[in-house]
C-alpha positions as CSV (number, residue, x, y, z in Angstrom):
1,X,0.0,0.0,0.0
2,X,1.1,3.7,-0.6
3,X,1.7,5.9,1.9
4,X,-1.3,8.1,1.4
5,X,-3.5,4.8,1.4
6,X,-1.7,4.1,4.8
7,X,-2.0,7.6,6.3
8,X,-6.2,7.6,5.3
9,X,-6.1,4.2,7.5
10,X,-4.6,5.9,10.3
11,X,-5.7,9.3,10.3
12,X,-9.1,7.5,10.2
13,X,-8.3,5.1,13.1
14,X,-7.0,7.8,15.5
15,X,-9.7,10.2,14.7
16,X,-12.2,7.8,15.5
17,X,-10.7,6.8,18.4
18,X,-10.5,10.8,19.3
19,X,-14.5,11.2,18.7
20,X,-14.8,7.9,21.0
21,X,-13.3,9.5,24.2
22,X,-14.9,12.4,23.6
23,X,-18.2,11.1,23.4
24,X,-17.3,8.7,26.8
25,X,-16.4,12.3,28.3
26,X,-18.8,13.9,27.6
27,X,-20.1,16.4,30.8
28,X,-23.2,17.9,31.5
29,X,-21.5,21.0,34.1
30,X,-19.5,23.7,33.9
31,X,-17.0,21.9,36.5
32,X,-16.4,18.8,34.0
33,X,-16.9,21.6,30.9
34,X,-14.0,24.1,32.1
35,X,-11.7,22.1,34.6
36,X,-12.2,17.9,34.1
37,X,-14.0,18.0,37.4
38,X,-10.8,18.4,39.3
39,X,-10.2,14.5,38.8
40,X,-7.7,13.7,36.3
41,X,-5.0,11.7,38.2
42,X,-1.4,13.0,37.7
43,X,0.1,10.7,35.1
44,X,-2.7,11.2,32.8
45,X,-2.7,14.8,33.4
46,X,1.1,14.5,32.8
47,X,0.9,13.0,29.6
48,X,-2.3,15.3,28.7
49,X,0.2,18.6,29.3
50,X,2.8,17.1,27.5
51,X,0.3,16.9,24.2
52,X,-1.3,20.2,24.7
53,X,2.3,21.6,25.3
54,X,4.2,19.9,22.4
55,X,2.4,21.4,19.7
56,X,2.3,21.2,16.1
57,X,5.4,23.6,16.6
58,X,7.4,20.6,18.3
59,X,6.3,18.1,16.7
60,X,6.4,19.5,13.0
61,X,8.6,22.6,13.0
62,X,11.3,22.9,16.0
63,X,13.3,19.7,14.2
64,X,13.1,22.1,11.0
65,X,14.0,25.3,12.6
66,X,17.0,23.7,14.3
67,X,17.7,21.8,11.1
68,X,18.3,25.3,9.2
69,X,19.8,27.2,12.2
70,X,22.1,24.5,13.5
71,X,23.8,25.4,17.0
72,X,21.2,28.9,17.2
73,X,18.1,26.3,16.7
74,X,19.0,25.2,20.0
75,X,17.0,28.3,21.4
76,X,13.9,26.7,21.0
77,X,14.9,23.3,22.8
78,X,16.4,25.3,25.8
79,X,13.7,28.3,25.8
80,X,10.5,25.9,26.0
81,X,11.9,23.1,28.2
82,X,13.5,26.0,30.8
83,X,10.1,27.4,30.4
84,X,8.1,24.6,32.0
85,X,10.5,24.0,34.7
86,X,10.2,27.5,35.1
87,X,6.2,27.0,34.9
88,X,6.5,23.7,37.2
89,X,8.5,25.2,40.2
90,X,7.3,28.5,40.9
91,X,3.6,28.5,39.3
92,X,1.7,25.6,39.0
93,X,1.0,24.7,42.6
94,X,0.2,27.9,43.5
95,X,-2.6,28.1,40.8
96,X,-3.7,24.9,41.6
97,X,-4.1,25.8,45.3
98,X,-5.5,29.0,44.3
99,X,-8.5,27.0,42.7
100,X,-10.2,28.8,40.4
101,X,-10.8,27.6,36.6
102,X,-8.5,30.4,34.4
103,X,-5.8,32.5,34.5
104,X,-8.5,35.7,34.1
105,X,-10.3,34.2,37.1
106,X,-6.8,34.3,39.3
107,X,-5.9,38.0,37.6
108,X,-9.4,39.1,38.5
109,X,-9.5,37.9,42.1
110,X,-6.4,38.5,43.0
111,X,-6.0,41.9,41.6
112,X,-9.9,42.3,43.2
113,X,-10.3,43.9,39.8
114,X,-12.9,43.1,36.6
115,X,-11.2,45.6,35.0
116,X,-7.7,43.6,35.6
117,X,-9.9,40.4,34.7
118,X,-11.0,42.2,31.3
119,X,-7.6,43.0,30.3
120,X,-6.4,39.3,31.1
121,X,-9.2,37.9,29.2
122,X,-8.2,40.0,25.9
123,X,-4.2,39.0,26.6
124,X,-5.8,35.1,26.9
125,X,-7.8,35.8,23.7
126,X,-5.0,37.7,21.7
127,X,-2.2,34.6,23.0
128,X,-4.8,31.6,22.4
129,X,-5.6,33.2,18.7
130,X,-2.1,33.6,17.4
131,X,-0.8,30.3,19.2
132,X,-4.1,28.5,17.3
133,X,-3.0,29.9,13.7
134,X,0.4,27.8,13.8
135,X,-2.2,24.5,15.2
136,X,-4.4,25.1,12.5
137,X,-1.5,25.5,9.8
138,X,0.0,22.8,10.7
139,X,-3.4,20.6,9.8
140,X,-3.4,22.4,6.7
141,X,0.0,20.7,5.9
142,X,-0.3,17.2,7.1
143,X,-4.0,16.9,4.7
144,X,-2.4,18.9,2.0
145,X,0.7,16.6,1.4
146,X,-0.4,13.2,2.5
147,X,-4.3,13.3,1.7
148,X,-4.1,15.4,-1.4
149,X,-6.4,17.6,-0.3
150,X,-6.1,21.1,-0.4
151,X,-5.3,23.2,2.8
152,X,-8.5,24.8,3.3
153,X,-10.5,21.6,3.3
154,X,-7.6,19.8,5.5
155,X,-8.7,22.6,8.1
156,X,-12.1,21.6,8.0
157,X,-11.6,18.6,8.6
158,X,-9.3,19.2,11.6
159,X,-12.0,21.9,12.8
160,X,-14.9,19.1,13.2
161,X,-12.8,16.5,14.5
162,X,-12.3,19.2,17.4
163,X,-15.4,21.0,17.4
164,X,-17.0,17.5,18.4
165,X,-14.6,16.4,21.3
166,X,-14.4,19.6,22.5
167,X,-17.9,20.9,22.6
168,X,-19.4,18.0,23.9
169,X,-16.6,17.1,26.1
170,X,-15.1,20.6,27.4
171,X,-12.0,20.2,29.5
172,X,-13.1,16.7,30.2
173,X,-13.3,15.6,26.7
174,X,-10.1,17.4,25.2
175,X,-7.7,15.8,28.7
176,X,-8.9,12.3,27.9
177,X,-8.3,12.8,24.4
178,X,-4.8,14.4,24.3
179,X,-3.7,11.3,26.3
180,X,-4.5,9.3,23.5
181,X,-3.0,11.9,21.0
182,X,0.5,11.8,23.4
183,X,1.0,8.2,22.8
184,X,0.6,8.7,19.0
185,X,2.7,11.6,18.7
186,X,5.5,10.3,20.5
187,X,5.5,6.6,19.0
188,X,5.1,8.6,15.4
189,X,8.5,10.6,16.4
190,X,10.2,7.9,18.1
191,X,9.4,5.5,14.9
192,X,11.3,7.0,12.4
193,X,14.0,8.7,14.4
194,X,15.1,5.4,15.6
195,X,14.7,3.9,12.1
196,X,17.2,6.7,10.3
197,X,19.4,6.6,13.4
198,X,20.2,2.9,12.8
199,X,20.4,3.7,8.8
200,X,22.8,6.4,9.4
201,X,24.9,6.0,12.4
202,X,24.1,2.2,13.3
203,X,23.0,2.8,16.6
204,X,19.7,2.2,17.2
205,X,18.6,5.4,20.2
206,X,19.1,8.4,18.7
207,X,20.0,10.4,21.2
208,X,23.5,8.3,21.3
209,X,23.4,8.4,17.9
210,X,23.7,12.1,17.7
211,X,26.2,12.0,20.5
212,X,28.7,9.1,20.4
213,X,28.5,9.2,16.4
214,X,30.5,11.1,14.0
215,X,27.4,12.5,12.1
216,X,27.7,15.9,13.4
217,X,31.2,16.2,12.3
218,X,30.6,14.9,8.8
219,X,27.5,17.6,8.5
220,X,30.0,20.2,9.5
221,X,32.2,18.9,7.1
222,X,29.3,19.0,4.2
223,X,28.0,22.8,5.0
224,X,31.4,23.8,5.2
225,X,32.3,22.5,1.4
226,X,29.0,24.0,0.3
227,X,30.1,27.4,1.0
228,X,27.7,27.3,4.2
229,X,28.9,27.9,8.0
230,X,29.5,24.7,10.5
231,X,26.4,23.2,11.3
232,X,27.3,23.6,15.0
233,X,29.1,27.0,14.4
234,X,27.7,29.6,17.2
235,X,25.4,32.5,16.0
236,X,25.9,32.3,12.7
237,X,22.1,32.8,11.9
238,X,21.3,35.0,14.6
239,X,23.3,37.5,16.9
240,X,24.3,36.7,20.8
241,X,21.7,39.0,21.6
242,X,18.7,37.7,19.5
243,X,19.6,34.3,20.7
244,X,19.7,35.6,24.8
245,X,15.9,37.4,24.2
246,X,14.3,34.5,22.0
247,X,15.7,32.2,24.6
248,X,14.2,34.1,27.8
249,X,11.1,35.0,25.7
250,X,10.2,31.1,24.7
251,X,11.2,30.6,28.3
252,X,8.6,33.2,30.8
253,X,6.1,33.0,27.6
254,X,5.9,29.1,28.1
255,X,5.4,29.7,31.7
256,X,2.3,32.2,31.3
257,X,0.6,30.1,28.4
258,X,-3.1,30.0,29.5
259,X,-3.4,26.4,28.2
260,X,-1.2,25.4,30.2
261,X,-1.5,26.8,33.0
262,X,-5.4,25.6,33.3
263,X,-4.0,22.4,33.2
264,X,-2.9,22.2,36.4
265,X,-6.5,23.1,37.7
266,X,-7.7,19.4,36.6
267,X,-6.2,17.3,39.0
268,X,-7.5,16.7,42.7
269,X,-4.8,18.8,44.6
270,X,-1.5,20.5,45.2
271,X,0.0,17.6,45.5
272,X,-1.2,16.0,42.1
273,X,0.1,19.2,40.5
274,X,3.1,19.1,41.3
275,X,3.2,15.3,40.3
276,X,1.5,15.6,37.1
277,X,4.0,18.6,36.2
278,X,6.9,16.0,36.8
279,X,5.3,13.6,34.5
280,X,5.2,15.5,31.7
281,X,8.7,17.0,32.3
282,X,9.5,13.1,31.8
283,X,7.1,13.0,28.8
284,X,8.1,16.2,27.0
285,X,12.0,15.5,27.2
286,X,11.6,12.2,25.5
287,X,10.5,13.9,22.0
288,X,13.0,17.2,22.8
289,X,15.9,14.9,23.4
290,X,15.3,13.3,20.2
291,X,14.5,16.4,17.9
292,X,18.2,17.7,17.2
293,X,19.3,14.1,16.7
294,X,16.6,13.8,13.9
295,X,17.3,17.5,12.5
296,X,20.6,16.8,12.1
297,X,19.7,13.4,10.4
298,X,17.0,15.1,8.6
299,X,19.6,17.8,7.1
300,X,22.2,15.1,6.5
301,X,19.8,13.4,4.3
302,X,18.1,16.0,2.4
303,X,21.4,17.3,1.1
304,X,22.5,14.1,0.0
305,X,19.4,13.3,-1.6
306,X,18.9,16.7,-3.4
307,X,22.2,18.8,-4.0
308,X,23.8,18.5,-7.5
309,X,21.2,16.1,-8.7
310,X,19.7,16.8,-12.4
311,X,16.4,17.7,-13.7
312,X,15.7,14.0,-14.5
313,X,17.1,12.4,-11.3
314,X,14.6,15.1,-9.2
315,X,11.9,14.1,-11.0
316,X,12.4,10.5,-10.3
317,X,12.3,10.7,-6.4
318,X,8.5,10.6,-5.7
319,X,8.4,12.4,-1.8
320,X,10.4,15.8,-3.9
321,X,7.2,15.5,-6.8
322,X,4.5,15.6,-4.0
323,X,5.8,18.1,-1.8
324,X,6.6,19.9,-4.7
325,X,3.2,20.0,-5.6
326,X,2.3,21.8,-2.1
327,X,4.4,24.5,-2.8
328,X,6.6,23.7,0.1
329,X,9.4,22.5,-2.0
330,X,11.0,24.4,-4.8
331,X,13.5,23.5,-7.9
332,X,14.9,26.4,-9.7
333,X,17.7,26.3,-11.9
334,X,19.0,29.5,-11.6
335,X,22.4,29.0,-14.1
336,X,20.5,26.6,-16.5
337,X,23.1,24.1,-16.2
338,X,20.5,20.9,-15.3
339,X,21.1,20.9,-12.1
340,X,19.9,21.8,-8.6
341,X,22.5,23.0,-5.9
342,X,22.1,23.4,-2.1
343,X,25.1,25.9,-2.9
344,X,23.7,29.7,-3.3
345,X,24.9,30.6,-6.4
346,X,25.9,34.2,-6.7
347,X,24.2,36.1,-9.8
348,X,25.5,39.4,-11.0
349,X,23.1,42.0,-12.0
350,X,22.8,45.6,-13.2
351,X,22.2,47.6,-10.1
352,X,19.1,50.2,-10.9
353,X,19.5,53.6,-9.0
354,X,16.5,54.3,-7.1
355,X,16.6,58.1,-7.5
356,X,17.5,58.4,-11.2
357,X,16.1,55.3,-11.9
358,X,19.0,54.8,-14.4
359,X,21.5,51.3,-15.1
360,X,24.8,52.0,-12.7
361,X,27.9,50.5,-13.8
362,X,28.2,49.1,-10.6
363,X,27.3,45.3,-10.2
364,X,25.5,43.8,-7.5
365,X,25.9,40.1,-6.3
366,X,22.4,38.4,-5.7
367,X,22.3,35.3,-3.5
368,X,19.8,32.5,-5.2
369,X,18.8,29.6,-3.9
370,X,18.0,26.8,-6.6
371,X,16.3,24.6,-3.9
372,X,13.8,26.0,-1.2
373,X,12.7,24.1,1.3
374,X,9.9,25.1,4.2
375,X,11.0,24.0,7.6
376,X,7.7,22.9,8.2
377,X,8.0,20.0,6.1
378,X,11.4,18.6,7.5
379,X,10.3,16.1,10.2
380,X,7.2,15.0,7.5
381,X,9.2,14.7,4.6
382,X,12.1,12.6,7.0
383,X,10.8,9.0,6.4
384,X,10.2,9.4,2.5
385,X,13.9,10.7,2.3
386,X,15.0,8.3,4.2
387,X,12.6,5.4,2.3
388,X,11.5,4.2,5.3
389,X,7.9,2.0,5.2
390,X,4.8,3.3,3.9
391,X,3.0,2.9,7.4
392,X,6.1,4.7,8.7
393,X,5.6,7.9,6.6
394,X,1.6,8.1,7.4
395,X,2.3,7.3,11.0
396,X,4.1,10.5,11.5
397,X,1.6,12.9,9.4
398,X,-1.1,10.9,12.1
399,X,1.3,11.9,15.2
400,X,1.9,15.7,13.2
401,X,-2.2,16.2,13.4
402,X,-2.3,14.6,16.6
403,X,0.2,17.2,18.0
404,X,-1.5,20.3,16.1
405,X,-5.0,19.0,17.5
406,X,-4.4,18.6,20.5
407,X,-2.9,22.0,21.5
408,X,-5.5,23.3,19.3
409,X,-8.4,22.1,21.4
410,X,-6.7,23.5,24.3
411,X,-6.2,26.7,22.8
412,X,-9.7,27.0,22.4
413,X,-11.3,25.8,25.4
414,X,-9.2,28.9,26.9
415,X,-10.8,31.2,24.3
416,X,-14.2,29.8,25.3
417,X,-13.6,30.0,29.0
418,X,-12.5,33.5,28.6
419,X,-15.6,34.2,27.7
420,X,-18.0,31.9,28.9
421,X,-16.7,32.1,32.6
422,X,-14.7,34.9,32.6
423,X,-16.9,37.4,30.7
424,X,-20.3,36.2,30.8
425,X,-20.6,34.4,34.6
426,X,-18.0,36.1,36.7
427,X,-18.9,39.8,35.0
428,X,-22.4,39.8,33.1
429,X,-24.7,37.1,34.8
430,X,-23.5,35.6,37.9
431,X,-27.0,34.1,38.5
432,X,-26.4,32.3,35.2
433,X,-27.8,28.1,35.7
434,X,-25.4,25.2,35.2
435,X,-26.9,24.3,31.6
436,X,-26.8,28.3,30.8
437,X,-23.1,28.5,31.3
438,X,-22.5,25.3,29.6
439,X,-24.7,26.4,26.6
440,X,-22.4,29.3,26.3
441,X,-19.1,27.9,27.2
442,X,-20.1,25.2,23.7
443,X,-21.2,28.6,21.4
444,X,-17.9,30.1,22.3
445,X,-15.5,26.8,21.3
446,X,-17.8,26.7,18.0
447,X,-17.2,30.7,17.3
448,X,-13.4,30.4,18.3
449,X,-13.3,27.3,16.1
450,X,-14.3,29.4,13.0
451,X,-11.6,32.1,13.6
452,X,-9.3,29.5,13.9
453,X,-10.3,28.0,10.8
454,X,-9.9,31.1,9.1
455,X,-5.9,31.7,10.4
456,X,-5.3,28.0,9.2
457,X,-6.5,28.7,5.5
458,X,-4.8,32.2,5.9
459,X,-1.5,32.0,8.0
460,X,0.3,34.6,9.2
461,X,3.6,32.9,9.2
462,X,5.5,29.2,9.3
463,X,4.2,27.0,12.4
464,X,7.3,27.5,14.9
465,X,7.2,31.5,13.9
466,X,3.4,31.9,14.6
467,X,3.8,30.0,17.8
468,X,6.9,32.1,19.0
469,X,5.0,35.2,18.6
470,X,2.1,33.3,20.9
471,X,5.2,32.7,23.7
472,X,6.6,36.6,23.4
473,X,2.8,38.2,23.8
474,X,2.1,35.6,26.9
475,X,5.8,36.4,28.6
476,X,4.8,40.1,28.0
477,X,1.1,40.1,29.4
478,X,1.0,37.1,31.7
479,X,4.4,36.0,33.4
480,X,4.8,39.3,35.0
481,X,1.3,39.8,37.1
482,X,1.1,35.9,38.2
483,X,4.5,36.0,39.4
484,X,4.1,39.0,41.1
485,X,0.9,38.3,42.1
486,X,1.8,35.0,44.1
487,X,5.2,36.0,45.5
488,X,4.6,40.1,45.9
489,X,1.6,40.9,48.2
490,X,2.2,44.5,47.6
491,X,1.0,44.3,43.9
492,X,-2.0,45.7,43.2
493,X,-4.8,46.2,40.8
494,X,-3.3,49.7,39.6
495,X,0.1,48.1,38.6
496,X,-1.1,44.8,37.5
497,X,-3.4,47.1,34.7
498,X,-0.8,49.1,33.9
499,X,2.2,46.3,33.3
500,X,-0.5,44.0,31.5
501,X,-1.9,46.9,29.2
502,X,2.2,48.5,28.7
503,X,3.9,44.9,28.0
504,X,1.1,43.4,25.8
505,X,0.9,47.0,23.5
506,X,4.4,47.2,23.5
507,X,5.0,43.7,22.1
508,X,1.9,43.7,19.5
509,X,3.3,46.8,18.1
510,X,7.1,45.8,17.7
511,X,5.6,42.4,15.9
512,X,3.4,43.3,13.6
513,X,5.5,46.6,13.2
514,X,8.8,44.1,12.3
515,X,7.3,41.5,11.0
516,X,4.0,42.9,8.6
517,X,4.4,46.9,8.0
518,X,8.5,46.9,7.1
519,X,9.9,48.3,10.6
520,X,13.4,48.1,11.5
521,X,14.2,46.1,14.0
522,X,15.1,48.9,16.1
523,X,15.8,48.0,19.5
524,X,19.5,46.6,19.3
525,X,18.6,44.6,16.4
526,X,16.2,42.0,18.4
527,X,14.3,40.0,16.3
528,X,9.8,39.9,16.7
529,X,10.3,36.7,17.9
530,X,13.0,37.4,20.8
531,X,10.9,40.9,21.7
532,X,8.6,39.4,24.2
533,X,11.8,39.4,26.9
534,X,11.7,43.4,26.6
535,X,7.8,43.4,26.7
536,X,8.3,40.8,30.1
537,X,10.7,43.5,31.9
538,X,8.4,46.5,30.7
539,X,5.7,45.0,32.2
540,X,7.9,44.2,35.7
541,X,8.4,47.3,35.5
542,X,5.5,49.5,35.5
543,X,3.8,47.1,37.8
544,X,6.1,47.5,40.3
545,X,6.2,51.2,40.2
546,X,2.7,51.5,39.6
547,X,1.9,48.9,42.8
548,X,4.6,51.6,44.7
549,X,2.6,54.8,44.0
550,X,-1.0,53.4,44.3
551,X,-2.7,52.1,48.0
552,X,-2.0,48.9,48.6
553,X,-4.1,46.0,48.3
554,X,-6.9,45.7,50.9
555,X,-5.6,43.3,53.5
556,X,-7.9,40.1,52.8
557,X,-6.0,40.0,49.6
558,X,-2.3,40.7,51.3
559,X,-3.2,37.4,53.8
560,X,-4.8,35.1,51.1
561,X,-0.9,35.7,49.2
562,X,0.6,35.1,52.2
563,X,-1.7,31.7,53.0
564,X,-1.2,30.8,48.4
565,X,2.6,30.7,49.7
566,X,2.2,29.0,53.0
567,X,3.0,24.9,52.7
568,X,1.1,24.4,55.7
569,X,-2.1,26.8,55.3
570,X,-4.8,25.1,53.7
571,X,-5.8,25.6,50.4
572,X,-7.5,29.4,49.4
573,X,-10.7,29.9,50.0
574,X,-11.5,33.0,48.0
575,X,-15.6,33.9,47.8
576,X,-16.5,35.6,44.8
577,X,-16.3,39.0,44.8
578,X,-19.3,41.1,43.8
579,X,-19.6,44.0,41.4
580,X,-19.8,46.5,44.2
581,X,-16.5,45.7,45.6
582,X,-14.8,45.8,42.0
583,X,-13.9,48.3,39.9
C-alpha cells in the first residue's frame, strides 16, 4: 500500500478513536466543561500537558528550525523546556491551590479587579488566537501533502474532529483525548528517528546516535564544502543578543501560556500538581531529546538526496514531486546548467539607481537559492527521504495532526472560557444556571473554532514563527502579574493594569511593526520573535512602580498571598467577589 492509502487508514483510526473519548467524556456541568472535574490523576494529566504543550510547533517545525539554524536552533529546545521548569516550580501549585478555573479568574481575584480580569481575558484571547493559527496551519499541511487535499479543506476537517470532542466534552473531553494523542505523537517521532538513526549511524537510540556518532562532524564537514557555515558554528544565523531574548522570551512566555496553565487546575490537589507537572517534564524530554538528533539526520539526508542532482534524477524521487506540488518545496535552476544546488549561487546584476532610476555601472551580487525548502516539512518529509515503510511515513503525518490538534483544542477551550466564565458568569450574569453556562461555554469553542479555521486557510507565518509570537505576547502580558501576584503581596490592581496593558501593546506593536508593516528592528537589532523578553521586563516594571505609588491591596488579599505561599495553610478559599466591591 502507498503511503497516502496508509495515512487515510490511520488518520481514520485515531480520529475515531479521538471522537470515541470524547463522546465517553462527555459532561453535562461547567465543572467537568471548564476544569475535568478536578479528577484527572497525575500521570494522565502528565501526559495530557505534555500533548497540549508539544504542539504542532514541536512536533512538525522545532526539528526544522533547528535543522536550518544549526547550534542557534537550540533556542527553541532550551527556551521551552526551561520554560516549563520554570512554569513547574514556581507557578503551577500555586494556581492549583488558588483554585479557580483560568488564569482571568486568578488575575481578576487577586488583583480584586474586573477591570484587571478584562484585560487578562483579551491578553488570553490575543495569546490563544495567534498560538491556534500555527495549530491550525500545521493541519493544513499534514492533509495537504499526504491526503491530497487542499489546505483549506484539510482545516475543515481538523475543525470538526475538534469542534465535536471539544464541545461536547469541554476540558473533560479534550484531557482524555490528548492522552491518546501523546502516545501517537510520541510513538510517530520515536518510529522514524530510531529507524534513520540505525540507517545512518548504526546505533539504534538516537539520542546516542547524535552524540557518540560522527554524524555531526561529517555535517559540518558538508556545510562547510558548500560554502555554508559549520552546522554547529555559534550565532551564525542569529546574533548573541537575538539568541539571549528569544531564549528568555520562549522561556517566561511558556510559563504564562493560559493552556497550560489551566491544566494544572484538573487534578485533585496540590500535591497532584506538582506530580502531574513532573510527569510531563519526563514525557516532554523524550521527543525534545530526540529532535536535534533527527534534524541533524534530517539535514544530512536531504542534502544528500537533493544537491547537484539533475532535472531528471529530481523528477524520479516521488516524496520531492508531491511536496513539490504543495508549494513547500521548490527546484529552480537559476544558471540553467541541469542541475539543482544546495550551494547559493551568486548572480550578478545591473544595479538600478532608485533616484534616477537609471542602469549604474556598478554590479551587485544576488544570493539565489535553486532549492527552497519550508522548515515545516522537514520532520514530514524525514521517512520518505529516508525510504523508510509506507506505514512509517503516514504514522508521523497521524502523530503531526495529533500534536496540532491537541494544542488546538486546548487553545480553544481557553478562548471559550474566557468568555463563557470569565466574561459572561463572573462579569455579566453571575446568576447564570449550570446548563446556561455550559450552553455558552459550547457557542464560544464553535465561534473560536471558526476564527481558527480562518488563520489556518490564511496563516500569518510558518508554524514554529506563529507559535513564538504566541510565547513573546504571553511572557509580555502574563508572566509578570502571576509571578508578582503570588510572591509580591504589595501588587495591586493599579500596577497589574498598567504592566499587562504597557507589555502586551508594546509587544503587538514591535511584531506586527517588524514583522508585517517593514519596521526596522530597532531595539538593538532583536528579532519579533525574541521581543517578548523586553515586553516581560516592561511589564515588571511598571507594575512595580505602579503597585509603589498606588494604595496597597486591601488586606484580605495581602493574607490570602501570604496563605497561596504558606506549605502548611490550607488551600484558598477565596468567595466571589461582587460588582460592588470591584472596579
Amino acid at each position: 500500500m502507498t503511503a497516502e492509502v496508509w495515512t487515510f487508514i490511520l488518520v481514520i483510526i485515531s480520529f475515531m478513536s479521538y471522537l470515541y473519548i470524547g463522546w465517553r467524556s462527555r459532561v453535562k456541568d461547567s465543572k467537568g466543561f471548564f476544569v475535568a472535574d478536578q479528577g484527572v490523576p497525575a500521570i494522565a494529566n502528565g501526559a495530557a500537558t505534555a500533548a497540549d504543550w508539544m504542539s504542532a510547533a514541536s512536533f512538525i517545525s522545532m526539528a526544522g528550525l533547528i535543522s536550518f539554524l544549526g547550534y542557534d536552533g537550540s533556542i527553541y529546545l532550551m527556551g521551552w523546556t526551561g520554560g516549563y521548569v520554570l512554569l513547574a516550580l514556581l507557578l503551577a501549585p500555586y494556581l492549583r491551590k488558588f483554585g479557580k478555573y483560568t488564569v482571568p479568574d486568578f488575575v481578576g481575584d487577586r488583583y480584586y479587579s474586573n477591570i484587571a480580569r478584562i484585560v487578562a481575558v483579551i491578553a488570553a484571547i490575543f495569546v490563544s488566537m495567534t498560538y491556534v493559527a500555527g495549530q491550525m496551519r500545521g493541519v493544513g499541511i499534514v492533509f495537504s501533502r499526504f491526503l491530497q487535499v487542499d489546505i483549506g479543506t484539510g482545516v475543515v476537517i481538523g475543525m470538526i474532529i475538534v469542534a465535536f470532542f471539544a464541545i461536547l466534552g469541554g476540558m473533560k473531553g479534550i484531557t482524555w483525548t490528548q492522552v491518546a494523542q501523546y502516545f501517537v505523537l510520541i510513538v510517530a517521532y520515536l518510529i522514524p528517528a530510531i529507524a534513520i538513526a540505525t540507517i545512518i549511524t548504526g546505533i539504534p537510540i538516537p539520542q546516542f546516535a547524535f552524540t557518540f556518532s560522527d554524524i555531526v562532524e561529517k555535517l559540518n564537514q558538508v556545510q562547510i564544502d558548500l560554502g555554508f557555515a559549520e552546522y554547529t558554528a555559534a550565532f551564525s544565523n542569529k546574533t548573541m543578543l537575538d539568541v539571549l531574548f528569544i531564549t528568555i522570551a520562549l522561556m517566561v512566555g511558556t510559563a504564562g501560556l493560559p493552556h497550560v496553565i489551566v491544566r494544572f487546575y484538573t487534578v485533585p490537589n496540590v500535591r497532584a500538581a506538582r506530580y502531574s507537572a513532573g510527569w510531563a517534564l519526563l514525557f516532554i524530554a523524550i521527543l525534545y531529546t530526540t529532535a536535534p538528533a533527527l534534524a541533524t539526520f534530517a539535514r544530512y539526508n536531504l542534502i544528500d538526496s537533493l544537491h547537484n542532482k539533475t532535472v531528471e534524477e529530481v523528477q524520479q524521487l516521488d516524496w520531492a514531486t508531491k511536496w513539490e506540488k504543495t508549494g513547500l518545496l521548490e527546484f529552480t535552476d537559476e544558471n540553467n546548467d541541469g542541475r539543482f544546488q544546495l550551494t547559493p549561487h551568486k548572480k550578478t546584476d545591473k544595479d538600478i539607481d532608485k533616484e534616477t532610476d537609471k542602469d549604474t555601472e556598478k554590479d551587485t551580487e544576488k544570493v539565489i537559492n535553486e532549492i527552497t525548502i519550508d522548515r515545516d516539512i522537514i520532520v514530514l518529509s524525514t521517512p520518505e527521504v529516508a525510504k523508510l515503510a509506507p506505514w512509517v511515513i503516514a504514522l508521523v503525518a497521524a502523530g503531526g495532526l495529533a500534536a496540532a490538534l491537541s494544542t488546538a483544542s486546548g487553545l480553544l477551550l481557553v478562548i471559550s472560557s474566557s468568555i463563557a466564565h470569565d466574561v459572561y458568569y463572573r462579569m455579566i450574569d453571575p446568576g447564570a444556571s449550570e446548563s446556561r453556562r455550559l450552553m455558552v461555554g459550547r457557542i464560544m469553542v464553535g465561534f473560536a473554532i471558526t476564527i481558527a479555521g480562518y488563520f489556518g486557510v490564511n496563516p500569518p507565518g510558518f508554524v514554529a514563527q506563529v507559535v513564538a509570537f504566541a510565547f513573546g505576547l504571553a511572557a509580555a502580558s502574563f508572566f509578570p502579574v502571576i509571578i508578582l501576584g503570588v510572591f509580591d503581596k504589595r501588587t495591586n490592581r493599579e500596577g497589574a493594569i498598567a504592566g499587562m496593558v504597557s507589555g502586551l501593546l508594546f509587544t503587538t506593536i514591535y511584531i506586527i511593526g517588524v514583522k508585517f508593516a517593514g519596521m526596522p528592528t530597532w531595539f538593538f537589532g532583536v528579532s519579533a520573535e525574541g521581543i517578548g523578553t523586553v515586553g516581560m521586563v516592561l511589564n515588571l516594571i511598571v507594575t512595580w512602580v505602579v503597585s509603589r505609588m498606588t494604595p496597597p491591596p486591601p488586606l484580605e488579599i495581602q493574607e490570602m498571598v501570604e496563605e497561596l505561599r504558606s506549605p502548611l495553610a490550607a488551600p484558598v478559599a477565596i468567595k466571589d467577589i461582587g460588582e460592588e466591591e470591584l472596579d
